[in-house]
N, C-alpha and C positions, 0 to 999 in steps of 0.2 A: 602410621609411620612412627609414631612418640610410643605405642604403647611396643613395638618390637626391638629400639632402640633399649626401651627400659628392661626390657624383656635379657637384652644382651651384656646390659653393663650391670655392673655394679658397685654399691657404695661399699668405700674404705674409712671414711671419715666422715662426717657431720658436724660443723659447730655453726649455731646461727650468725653469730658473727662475724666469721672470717667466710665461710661459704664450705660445699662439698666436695669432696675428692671421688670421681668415678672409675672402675676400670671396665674396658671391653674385654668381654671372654677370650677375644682373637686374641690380645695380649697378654693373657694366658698363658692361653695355647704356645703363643711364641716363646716365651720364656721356658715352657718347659719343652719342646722341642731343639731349643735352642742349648740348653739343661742336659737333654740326653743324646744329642749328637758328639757333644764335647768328652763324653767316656769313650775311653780306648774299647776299642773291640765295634763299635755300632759305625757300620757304613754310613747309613742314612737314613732319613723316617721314609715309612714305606706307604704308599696312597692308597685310595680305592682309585675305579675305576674313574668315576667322576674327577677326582684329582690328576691323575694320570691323562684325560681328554683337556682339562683346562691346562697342563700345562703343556702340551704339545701344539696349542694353541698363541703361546705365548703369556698366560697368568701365572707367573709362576708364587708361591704361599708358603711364606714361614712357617704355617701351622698344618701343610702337608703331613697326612699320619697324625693327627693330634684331634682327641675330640677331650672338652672339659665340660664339667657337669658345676655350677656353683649355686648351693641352696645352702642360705642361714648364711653365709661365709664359712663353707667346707665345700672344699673343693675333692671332687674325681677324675681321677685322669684318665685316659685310655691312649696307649701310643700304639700304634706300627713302627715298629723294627726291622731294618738288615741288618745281620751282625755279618762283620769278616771271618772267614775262615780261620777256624785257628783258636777261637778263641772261646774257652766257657761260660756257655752260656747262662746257666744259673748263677756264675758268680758275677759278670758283666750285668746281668741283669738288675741284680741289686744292688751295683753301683751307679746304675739308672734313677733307681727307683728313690735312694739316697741322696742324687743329685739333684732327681728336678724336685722331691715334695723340698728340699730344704730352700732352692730358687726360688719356687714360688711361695715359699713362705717371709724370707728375708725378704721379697722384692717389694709384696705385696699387703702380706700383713695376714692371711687368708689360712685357715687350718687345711690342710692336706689332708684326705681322709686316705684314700688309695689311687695308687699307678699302678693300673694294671699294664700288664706289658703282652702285645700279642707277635712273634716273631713270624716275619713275613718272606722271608726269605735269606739267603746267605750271599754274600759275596763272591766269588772264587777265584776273581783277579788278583794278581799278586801287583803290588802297589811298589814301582821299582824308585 
């Protein structure tokens, strides 16, 4: 149980003195899902199928569509994407990828290496 815990978080700070600062990757993930739903054009993060079963279930997860990778303290993202209709893609997408590596770098402290972005589908509801 200790070694999958350690396996999940990770340290941001160290001093023998005062004690360590940890973060969980889920907290991550949140922040940068949380990062790229806020740009105009992105409907919602979009799940696998496992996501999609837990949440018809009732679990519903901030880090739906979010998977992060942290070694050394550089971090890789991977999102799932909806975007709305209407809007381009390549340039919404780099206002993604702007938004969440700069989140999780101010929140956290943690180098961004890449967000990739994979687009999962579109919108087509018009939002009245």
């Amino acid at each position: 149980m200790e070694k999958e815990q350690e396996r999940n978080t990770y340290a941001l700070t160290e001093d023998e003195k005062i004690g360590s600062v940890k973060i969980a990757d889920d907290v991550v993930a949140m922040t940068a899902g949380i990062a790229a739903t806020e740009v105009d054009g992105v409907a919602a993060m979009a799940g696998n199928i496992t996501n999609e079963l837990m949440s018809r279930v009732g679990m519903k997860s901030l880090t739906k569509g979010v998977k992060v990778d942290v070694l050394n303290r550089v971090v890789t993202v991977d999102l799932a994407l909806t975007m709305e209709y209407g809007y381009n893609i390549p340039a919404t997408c780099q206002k993604v990828q702007e938004k969440v590596k700069s989140a999780i770098e101010n929140m956290t402290g943690l180098e961004v290496a890449d967000v990739n972005i994979r687009i999962a589908g579109v919108n087509m509801q018009k939002n009245s």
